[in-house]
mmCIF file as Biopython writes it, N, C-alpha, C and O atoms, coordinates in Angstrom:
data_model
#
loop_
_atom_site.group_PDB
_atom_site.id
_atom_site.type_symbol
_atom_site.label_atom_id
_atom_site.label_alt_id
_atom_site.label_comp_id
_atom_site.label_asym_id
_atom_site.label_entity_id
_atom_site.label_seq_id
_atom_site.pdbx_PDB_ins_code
_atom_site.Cartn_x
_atom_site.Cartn_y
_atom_site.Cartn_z
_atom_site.occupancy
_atom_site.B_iso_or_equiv
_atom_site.auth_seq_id
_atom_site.auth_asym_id
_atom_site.pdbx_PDB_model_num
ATOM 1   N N  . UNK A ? 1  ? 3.538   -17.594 -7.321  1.0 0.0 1  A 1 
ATOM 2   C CA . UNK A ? 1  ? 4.242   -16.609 -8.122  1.0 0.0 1  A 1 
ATOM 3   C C  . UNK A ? 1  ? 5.233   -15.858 -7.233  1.0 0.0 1  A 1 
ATOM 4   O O  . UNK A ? 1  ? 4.942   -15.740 -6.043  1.0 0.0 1  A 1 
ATOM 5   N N  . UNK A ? 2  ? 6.307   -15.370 -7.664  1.0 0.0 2  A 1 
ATOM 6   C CA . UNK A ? 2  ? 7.354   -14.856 -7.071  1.0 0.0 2  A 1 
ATOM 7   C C  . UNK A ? 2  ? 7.464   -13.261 -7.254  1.0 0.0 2  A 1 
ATOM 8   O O  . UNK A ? 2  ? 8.045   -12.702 -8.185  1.0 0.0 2  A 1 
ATOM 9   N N  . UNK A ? 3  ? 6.743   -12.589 -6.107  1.0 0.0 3  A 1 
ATOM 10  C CA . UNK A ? 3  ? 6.449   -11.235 -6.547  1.0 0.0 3  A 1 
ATOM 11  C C  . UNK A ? 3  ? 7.685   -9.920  -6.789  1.0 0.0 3  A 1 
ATOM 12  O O  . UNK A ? 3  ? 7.766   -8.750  -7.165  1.0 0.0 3  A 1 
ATOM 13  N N  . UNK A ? 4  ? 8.584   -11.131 -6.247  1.0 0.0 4  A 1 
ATOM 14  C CA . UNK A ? 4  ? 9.869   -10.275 -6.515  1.0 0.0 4  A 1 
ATOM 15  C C  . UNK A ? 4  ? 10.861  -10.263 -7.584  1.0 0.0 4  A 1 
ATOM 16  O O  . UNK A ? 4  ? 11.981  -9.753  -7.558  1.0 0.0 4  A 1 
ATOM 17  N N  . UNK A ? 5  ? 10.209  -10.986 -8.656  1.0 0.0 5  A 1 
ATOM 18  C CA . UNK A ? 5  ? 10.750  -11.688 -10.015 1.0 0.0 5  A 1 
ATOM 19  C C  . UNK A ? 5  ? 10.523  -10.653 -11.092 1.0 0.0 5  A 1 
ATOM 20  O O  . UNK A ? 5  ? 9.461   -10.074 -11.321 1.0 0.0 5  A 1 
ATOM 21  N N  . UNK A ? 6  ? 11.983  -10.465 -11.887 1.0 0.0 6  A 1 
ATOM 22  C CA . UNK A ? 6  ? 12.330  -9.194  -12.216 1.0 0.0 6  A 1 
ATOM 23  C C  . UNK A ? 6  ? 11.887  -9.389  -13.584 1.0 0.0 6  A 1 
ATOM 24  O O  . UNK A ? 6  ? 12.446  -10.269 -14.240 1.0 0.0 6  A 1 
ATOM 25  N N  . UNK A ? 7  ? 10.900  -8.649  -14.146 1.0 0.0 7  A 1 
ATOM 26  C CA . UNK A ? 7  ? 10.309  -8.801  -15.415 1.0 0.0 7  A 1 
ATOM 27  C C  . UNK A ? 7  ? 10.993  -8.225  -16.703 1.0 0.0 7  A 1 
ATOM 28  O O  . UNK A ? 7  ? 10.746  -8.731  -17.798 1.0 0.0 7  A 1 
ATOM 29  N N  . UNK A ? 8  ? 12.039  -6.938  -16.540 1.0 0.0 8  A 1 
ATOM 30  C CA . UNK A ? 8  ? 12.345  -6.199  -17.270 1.0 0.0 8  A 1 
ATOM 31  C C  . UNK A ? 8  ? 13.602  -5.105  -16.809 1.0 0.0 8  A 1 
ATOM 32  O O  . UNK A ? 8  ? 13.142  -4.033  -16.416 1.0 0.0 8  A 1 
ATOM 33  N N  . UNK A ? 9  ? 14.914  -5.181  -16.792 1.0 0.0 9  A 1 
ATOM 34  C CA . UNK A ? 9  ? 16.059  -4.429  -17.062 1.0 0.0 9  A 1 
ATOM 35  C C  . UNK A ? 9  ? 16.539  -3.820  -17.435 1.0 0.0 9  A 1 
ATOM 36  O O  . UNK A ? 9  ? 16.227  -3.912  -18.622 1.0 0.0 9  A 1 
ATOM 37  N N  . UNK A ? 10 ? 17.438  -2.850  -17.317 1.0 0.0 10 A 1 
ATOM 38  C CA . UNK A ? 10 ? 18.386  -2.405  -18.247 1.0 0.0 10 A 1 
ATOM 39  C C  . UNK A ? 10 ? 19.709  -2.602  -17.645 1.0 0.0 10 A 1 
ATOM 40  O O  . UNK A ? 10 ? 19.853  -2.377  -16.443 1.0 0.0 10 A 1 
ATOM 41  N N  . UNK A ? 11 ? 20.874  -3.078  -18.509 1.0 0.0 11 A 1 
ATOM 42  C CA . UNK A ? 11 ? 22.256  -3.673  -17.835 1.0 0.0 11 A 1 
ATOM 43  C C  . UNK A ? 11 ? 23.179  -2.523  -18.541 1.0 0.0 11 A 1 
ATOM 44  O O  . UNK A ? 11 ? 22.804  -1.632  -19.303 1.0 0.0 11 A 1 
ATOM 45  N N  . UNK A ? 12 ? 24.443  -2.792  -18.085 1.0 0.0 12 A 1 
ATOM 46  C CA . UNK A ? 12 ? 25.148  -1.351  -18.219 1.0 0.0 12 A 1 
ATOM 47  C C  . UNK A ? 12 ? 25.493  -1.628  -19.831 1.0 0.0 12 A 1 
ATOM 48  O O  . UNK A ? 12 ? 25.805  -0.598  -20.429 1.0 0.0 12 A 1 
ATOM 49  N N  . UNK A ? 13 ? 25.488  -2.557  -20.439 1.0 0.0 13 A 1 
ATOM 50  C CA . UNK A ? 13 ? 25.724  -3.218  -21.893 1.0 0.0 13 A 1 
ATOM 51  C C  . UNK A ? 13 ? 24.945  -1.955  -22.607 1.0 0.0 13 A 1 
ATOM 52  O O  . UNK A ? 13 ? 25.420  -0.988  -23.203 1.0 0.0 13 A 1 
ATOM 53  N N  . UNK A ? 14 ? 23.451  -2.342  -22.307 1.0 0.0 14 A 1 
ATOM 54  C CA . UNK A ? 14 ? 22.104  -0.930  -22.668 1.0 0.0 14 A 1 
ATOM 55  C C  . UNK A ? 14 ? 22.993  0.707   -23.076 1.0 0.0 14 A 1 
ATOM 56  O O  . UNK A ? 14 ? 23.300  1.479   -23.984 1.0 0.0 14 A 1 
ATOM 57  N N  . UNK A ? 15 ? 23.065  0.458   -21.671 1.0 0.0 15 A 1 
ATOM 58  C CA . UNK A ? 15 ? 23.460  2.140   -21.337 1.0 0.0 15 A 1 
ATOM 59  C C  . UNK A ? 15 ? 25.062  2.533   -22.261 1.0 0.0 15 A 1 
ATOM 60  O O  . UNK A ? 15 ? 25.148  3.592   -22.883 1.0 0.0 15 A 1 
ATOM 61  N N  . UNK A ? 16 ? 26.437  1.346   -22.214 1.0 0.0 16 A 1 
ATOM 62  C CA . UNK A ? 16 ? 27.181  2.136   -22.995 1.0 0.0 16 A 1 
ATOM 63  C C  . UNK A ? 16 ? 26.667  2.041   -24.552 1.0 0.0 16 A 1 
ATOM 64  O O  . UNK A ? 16 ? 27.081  2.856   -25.377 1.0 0.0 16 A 1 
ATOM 65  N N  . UNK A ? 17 ? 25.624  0.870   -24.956 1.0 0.0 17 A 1 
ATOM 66  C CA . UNK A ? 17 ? 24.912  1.133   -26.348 1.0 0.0 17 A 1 
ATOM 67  C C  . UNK A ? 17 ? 24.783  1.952   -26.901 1.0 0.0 17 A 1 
ATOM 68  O O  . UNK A ? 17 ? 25.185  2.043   -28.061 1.0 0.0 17 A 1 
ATOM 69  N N  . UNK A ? 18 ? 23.916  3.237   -26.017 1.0 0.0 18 A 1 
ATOM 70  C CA . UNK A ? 18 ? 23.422  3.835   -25.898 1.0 0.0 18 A 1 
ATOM 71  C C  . UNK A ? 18 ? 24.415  5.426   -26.315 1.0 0.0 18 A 1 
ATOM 72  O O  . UNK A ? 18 ? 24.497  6.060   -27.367 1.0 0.0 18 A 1 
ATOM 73  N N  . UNK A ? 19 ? 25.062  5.639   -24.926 1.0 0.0 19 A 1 
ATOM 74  C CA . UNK A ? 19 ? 26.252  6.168   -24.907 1.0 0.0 19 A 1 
ATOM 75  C C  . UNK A ? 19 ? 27.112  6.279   -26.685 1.0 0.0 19 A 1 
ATOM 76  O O  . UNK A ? 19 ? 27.295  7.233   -27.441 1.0 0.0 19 A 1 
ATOM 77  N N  . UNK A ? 20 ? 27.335  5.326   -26.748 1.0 0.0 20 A 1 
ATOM 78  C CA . UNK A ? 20 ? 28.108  5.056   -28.071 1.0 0.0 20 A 1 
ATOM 79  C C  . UNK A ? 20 ? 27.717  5.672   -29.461 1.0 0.0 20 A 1 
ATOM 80  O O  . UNK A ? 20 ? 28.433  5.959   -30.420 1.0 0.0 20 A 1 
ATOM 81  N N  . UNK A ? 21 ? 26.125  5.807   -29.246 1.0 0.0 21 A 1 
ATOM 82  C CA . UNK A ? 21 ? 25.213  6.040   -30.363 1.0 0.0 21 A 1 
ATOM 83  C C  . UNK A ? 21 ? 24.979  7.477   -30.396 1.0 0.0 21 A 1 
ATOM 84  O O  . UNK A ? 21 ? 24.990  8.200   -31.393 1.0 0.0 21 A 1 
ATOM 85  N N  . UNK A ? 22 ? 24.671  7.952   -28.627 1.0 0.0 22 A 1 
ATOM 86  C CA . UNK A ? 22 ? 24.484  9.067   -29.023 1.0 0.0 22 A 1 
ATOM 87  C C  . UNK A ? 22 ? 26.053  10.136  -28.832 1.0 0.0 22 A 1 
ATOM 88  O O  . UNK A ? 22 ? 26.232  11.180  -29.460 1.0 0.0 22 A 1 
ATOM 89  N N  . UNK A ? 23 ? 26.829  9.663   -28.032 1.0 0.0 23 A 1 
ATOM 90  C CA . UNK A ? 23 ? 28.253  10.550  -28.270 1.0 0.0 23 A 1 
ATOM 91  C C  . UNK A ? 23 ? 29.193  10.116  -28.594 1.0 0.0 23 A 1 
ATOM 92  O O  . UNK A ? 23 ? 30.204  10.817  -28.540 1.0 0.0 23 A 1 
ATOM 93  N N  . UNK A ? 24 ? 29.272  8.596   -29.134 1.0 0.0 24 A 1 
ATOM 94  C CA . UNK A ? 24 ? 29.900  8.388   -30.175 1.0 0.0 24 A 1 
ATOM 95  C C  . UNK A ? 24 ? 31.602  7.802   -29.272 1.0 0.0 24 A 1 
ATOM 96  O O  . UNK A ? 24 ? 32.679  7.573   -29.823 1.0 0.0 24 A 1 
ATOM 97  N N  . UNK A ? 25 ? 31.311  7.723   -28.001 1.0 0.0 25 A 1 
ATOM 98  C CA . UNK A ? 25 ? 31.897  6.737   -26.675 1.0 0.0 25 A 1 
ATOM 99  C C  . UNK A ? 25 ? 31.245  6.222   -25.710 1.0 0.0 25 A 1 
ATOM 100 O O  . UNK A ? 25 ? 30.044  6.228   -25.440 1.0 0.0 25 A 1 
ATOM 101 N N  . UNK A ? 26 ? 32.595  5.546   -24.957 1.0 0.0 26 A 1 
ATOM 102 C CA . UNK A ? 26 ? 31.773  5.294   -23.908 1.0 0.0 26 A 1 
ATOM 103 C C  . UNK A ? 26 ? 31.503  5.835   -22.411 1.0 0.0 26 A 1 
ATOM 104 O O  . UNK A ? 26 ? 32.507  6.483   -22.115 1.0 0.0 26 A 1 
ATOM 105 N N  . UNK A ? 27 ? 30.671  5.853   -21.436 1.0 0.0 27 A 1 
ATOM 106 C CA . UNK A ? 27 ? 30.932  6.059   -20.485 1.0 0.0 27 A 1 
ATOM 107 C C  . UNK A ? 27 ? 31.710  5.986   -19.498 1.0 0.0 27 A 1 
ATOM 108 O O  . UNK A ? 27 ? 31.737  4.782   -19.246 1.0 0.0 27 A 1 
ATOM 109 N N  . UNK A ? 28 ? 32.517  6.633   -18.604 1.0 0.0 28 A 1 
ATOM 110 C CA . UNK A ? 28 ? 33.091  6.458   -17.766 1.0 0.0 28 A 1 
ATOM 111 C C  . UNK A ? 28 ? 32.583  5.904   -16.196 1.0 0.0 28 A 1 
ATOM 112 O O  . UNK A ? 28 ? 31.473  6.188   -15.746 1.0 0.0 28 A 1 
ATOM 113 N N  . UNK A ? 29 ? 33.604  5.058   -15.448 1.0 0.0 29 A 1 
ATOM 114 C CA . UNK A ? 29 ? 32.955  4.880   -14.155 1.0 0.0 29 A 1 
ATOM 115 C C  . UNK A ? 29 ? 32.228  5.995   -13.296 1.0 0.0 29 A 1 
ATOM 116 O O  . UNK A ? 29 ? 31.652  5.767   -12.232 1.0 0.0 29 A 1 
ATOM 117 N N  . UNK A ? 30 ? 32.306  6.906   -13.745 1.0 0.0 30 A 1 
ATOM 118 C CA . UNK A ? 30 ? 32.090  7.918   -12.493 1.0 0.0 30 A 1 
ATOM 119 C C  . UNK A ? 30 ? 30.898  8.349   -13.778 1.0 0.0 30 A 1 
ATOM 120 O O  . UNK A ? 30 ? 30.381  9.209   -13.065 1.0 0.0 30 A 1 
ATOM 121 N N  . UNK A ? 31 ? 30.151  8.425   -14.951 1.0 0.0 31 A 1 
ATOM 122 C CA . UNK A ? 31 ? 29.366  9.003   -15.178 1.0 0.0 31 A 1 
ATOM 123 C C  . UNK A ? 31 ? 28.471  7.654   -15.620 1.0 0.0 31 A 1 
ATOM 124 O O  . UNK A ? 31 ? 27.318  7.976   -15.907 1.0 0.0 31 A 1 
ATOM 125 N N  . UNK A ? 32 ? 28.694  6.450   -15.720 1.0 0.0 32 A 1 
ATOM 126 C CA . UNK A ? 32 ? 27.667  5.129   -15.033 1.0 0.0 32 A 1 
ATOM 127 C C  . UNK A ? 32 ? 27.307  5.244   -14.046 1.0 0.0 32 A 1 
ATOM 128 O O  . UNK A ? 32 ? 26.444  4.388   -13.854 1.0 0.0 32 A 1 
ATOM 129 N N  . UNK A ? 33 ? 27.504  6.043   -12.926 1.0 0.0 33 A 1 
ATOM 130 C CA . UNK A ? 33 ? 27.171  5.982   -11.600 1.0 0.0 33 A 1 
ATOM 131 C C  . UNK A ? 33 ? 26.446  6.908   -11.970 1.0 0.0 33 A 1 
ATOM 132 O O  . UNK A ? 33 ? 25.302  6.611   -12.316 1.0 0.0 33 A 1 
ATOM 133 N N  . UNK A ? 34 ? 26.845  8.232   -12.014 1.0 0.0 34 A 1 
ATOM 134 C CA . UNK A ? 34 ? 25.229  9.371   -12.164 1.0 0.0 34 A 1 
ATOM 135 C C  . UNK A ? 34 ? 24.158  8.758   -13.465 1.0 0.0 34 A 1 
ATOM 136 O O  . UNK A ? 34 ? 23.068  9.257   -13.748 1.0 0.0 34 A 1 
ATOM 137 N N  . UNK A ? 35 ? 24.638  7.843   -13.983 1.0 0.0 35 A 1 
ATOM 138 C CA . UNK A ? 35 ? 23.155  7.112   -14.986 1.0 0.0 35 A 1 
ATOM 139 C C  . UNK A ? 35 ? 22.601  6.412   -14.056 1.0 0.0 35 A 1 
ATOM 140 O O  . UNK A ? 35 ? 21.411  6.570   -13.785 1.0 0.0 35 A 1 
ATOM 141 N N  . UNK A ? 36 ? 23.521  5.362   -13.298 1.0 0.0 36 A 1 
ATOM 142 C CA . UNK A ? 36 ? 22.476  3.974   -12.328 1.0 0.0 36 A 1 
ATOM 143 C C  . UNK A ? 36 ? 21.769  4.834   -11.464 1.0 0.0 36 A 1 
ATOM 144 O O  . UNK A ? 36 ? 20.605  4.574   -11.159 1.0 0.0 36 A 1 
ATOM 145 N N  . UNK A ? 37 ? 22.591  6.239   -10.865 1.0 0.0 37 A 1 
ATOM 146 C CA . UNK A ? 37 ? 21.742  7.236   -9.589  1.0 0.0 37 A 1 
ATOM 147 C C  . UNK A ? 37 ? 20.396  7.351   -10.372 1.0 0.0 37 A 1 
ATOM 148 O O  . UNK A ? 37 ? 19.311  6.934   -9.966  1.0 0.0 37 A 1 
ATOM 149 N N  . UNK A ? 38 ? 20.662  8.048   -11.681 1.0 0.0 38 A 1 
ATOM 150 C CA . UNK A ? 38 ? 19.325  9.037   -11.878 1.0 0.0 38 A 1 
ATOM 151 C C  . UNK A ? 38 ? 18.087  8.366   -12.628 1.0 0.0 38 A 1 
ATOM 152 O O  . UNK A ? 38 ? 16.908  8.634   -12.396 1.0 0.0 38 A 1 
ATOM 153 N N  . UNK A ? 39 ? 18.692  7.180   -13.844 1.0 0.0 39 A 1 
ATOM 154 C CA . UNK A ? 39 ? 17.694  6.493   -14.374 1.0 0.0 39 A 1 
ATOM 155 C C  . UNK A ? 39 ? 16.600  6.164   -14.337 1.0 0.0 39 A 1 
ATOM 156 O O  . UNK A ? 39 ? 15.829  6.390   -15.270 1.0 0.0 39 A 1 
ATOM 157 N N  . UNK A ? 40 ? 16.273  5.581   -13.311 1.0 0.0 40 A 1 
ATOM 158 C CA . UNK A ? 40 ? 14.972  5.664   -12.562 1.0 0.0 40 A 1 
ATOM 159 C C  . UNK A ? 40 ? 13.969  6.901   -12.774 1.0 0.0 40 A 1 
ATOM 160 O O  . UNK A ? 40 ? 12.846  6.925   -13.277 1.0 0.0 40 A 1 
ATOM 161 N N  . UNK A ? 41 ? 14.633  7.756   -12.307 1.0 0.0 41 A 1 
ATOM 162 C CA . UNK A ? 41 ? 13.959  9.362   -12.685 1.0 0.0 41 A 1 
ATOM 163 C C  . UNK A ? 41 ? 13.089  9.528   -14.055 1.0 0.0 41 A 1 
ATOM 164 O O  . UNK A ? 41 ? 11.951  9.956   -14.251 1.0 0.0 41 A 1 
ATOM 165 N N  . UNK A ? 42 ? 14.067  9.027   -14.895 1.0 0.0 42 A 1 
ATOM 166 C CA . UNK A ? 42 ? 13.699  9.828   -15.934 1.0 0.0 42 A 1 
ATOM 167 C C  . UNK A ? 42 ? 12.696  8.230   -17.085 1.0 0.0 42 A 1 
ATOM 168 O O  . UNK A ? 42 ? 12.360  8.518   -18.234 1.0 0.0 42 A 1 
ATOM 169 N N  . UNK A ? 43 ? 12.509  7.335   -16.749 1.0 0.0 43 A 1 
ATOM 170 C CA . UNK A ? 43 ? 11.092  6.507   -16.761 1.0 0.0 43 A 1 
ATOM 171 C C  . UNK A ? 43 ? 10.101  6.114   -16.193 1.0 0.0 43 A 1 
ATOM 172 O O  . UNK A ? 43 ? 10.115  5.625   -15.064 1.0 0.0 43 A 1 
ATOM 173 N N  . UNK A ? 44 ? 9.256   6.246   -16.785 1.0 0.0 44 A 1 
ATOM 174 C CA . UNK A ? 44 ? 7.505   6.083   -16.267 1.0 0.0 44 A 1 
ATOM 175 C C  . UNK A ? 44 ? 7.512   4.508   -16.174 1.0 0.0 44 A 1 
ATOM 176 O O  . UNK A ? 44 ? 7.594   3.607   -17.009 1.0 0.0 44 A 1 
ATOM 177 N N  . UNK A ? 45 ? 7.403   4.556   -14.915 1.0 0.0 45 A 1 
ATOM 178 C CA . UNK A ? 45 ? 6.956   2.653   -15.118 1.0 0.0 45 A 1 
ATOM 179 C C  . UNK A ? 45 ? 5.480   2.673   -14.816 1.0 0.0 45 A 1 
ATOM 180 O O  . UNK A ? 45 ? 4.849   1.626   -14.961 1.0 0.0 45 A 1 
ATOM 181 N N  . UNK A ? 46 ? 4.982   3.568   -14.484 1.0 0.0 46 A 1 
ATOM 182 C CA . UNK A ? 46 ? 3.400   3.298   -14.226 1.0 0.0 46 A 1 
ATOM 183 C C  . UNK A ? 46 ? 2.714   3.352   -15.406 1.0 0.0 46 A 1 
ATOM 184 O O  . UNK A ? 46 ? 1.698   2.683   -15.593 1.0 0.0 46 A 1 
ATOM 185 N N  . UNK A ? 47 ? 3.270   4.230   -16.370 1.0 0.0 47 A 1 
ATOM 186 C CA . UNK A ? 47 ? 2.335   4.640   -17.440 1.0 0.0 47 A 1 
ATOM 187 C C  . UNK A ? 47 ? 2.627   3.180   -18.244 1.0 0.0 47 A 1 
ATOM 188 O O  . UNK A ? 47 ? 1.786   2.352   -18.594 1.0 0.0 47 A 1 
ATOM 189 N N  . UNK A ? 48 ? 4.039   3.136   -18.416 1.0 0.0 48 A 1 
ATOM 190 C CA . UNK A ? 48 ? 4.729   1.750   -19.066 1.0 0.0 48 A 1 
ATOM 191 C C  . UNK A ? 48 ? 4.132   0.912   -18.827 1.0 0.0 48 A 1 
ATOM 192 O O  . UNK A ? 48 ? 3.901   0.281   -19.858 1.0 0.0 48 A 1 
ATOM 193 N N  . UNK A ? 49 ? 3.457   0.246   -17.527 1.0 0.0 49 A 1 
ATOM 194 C CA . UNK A ? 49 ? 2.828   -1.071  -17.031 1.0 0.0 49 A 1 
ATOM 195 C C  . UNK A ? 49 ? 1.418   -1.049  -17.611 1.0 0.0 49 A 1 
ATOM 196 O O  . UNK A ? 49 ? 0.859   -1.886  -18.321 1.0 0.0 49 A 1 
ATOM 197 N N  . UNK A ? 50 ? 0.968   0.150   -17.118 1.0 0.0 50 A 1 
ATOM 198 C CA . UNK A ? 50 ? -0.396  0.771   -17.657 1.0 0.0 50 A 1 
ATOM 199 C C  . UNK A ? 50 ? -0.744  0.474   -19.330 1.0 0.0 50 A 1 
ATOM 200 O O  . UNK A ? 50 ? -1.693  -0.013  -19.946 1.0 0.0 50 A 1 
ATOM 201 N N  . UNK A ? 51 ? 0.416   0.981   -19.637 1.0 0.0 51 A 1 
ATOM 202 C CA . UNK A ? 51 ? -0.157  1.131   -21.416 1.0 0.0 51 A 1 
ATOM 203 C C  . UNK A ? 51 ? -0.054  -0.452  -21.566 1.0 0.0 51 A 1 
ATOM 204 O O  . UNK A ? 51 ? -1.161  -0.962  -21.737 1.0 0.0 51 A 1 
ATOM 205 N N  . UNK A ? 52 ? 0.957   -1.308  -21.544 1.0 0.0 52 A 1 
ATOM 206 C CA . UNK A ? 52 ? 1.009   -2.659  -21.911 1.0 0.0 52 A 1 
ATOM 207 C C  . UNK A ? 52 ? -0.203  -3.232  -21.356 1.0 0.0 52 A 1 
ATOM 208 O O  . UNK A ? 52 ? -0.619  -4.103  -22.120 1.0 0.0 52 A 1 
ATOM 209 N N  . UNK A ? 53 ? -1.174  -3.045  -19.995 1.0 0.0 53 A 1 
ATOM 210 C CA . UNK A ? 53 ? -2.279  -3.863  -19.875 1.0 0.0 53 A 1 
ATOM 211 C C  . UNK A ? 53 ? -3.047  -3.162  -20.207 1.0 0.0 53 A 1 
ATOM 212 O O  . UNK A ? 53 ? -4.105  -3.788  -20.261 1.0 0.0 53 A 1 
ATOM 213 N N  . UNK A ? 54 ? -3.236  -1.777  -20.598 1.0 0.0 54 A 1 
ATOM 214 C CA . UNK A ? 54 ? -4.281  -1.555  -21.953 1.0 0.0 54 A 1 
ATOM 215 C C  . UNK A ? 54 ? -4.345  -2.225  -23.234 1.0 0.0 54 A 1 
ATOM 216 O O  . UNK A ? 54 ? -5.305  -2.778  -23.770 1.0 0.0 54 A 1 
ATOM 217 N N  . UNK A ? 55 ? -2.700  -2.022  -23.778 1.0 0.0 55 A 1 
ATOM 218 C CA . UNK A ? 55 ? -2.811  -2.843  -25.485 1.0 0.0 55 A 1 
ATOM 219 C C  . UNK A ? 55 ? -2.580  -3.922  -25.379 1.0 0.0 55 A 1 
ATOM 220 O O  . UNK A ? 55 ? -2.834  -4.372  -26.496 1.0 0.0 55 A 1 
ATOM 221 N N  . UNK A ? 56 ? -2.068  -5.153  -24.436 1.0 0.0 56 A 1 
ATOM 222 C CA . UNK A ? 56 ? -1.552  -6.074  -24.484 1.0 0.0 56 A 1 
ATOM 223 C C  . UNK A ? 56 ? -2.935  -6.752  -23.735 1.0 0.0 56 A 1 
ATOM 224 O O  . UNK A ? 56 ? -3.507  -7.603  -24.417 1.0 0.0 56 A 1 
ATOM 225 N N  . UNK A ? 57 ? -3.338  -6.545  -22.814 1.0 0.0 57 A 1 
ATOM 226 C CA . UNK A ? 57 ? -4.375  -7.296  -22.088 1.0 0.0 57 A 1 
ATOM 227 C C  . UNK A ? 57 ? -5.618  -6.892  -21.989 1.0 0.0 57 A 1 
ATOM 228 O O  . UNK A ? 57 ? -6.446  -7.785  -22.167 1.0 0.0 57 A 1 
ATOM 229 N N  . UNK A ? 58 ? -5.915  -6.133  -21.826 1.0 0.0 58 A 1 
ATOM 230 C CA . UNK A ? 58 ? -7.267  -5.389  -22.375 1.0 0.0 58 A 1 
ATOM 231 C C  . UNK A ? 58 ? -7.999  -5.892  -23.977 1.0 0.0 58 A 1 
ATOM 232 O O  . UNK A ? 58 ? -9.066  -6.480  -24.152 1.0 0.0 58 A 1 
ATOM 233 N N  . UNK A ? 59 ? -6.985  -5.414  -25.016 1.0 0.0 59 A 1 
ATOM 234 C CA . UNK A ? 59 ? -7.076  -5.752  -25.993 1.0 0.0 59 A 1 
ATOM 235 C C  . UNK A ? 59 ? -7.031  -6.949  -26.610 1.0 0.0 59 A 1 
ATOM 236 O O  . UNK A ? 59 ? -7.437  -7.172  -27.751 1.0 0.0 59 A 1 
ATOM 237 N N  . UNK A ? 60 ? -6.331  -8.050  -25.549 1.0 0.0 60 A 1 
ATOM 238 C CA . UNK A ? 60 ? -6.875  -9.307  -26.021 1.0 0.0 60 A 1 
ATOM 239 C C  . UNK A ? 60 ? -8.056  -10.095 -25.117 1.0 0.0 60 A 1 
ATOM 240 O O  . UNK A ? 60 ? -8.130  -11.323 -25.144 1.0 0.0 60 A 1 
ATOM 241 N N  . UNK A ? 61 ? -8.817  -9.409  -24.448 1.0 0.0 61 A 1 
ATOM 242 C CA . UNK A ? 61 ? -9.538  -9.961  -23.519 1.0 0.0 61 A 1 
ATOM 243 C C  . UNK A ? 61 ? -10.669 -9.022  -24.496 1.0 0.0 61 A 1 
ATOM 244 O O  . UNK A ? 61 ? -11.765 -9.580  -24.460 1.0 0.0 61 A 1 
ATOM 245 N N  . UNK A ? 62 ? -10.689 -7.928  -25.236 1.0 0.0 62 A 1 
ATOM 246 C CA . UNK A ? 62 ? -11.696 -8.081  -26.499 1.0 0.0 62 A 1 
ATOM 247 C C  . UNK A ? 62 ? -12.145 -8.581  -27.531 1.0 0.0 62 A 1 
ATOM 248 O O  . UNK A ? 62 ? -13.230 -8.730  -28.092 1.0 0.0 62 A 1 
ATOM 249 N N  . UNK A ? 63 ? -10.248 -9.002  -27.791 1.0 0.0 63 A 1 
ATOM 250 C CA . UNK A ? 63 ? -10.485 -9.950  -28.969 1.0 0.0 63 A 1 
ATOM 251 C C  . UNK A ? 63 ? -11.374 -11.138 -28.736 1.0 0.0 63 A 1 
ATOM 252 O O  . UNK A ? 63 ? -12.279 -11.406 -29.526 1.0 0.0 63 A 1 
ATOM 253 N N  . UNK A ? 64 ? -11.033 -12.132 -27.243 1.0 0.0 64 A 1 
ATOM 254 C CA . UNK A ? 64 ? -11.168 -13.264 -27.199 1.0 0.0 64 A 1 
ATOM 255 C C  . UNK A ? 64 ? -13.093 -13.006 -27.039 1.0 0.0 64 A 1 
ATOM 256 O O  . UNK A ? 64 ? -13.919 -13.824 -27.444 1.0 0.0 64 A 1 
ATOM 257 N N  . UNK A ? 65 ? -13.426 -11.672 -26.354 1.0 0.0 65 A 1 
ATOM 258 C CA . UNK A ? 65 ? -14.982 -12.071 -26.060 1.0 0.0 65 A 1 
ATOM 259 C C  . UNK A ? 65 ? -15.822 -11.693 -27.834 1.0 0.0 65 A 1 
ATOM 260 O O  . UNK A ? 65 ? -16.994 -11.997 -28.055 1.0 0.0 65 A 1 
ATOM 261 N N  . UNK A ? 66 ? -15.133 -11.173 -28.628 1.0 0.0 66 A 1 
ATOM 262 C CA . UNK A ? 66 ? -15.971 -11.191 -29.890 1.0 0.0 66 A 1 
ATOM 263 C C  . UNK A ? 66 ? -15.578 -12.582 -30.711 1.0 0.0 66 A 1 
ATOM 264 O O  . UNK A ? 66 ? -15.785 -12.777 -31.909 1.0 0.0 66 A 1 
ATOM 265 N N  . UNK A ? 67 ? -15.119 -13.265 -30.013 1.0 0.0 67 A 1 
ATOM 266 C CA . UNK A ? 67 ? -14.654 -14.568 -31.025 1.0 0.0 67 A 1 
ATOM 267 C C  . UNK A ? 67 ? -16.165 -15.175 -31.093 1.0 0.0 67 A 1 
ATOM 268 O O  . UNK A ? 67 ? -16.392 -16.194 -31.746 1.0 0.0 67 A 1 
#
């Protein structure tokens, strides 16, 4: 397995999506850069990883032992 194999992204496509939806443009170069700086910040990847192998793997490793 390739432990450096990227499971999950966000590309700048995401972010002017995003942008668009909530102010109704797009971002500029210079305020994509304070998103790529800060992004990170402001998601939980532990809880994120966490909750998916609670409901996702946990929960089917119950299903499979009451079969």
């Amino acid at each position: 397995m390739d432990a450096s194999k990227i499971i999950y992204s966000i590309n700048l496509e995401d972010v002017q999506n995003v942008a668009e939806e909530e102010l109704g443009r797009k971002l500029t170069k210079k305020e994509l850069q304070v998103i790529e700086d800060k992004i990170g910040d402001y998601i939980d990847w532990y809880s994120a990883i966490d909750r998916a192998i609670q409901n996702e793997i946990l929960s089917l490793s119950r299903n499979t032992a009451s079969e």
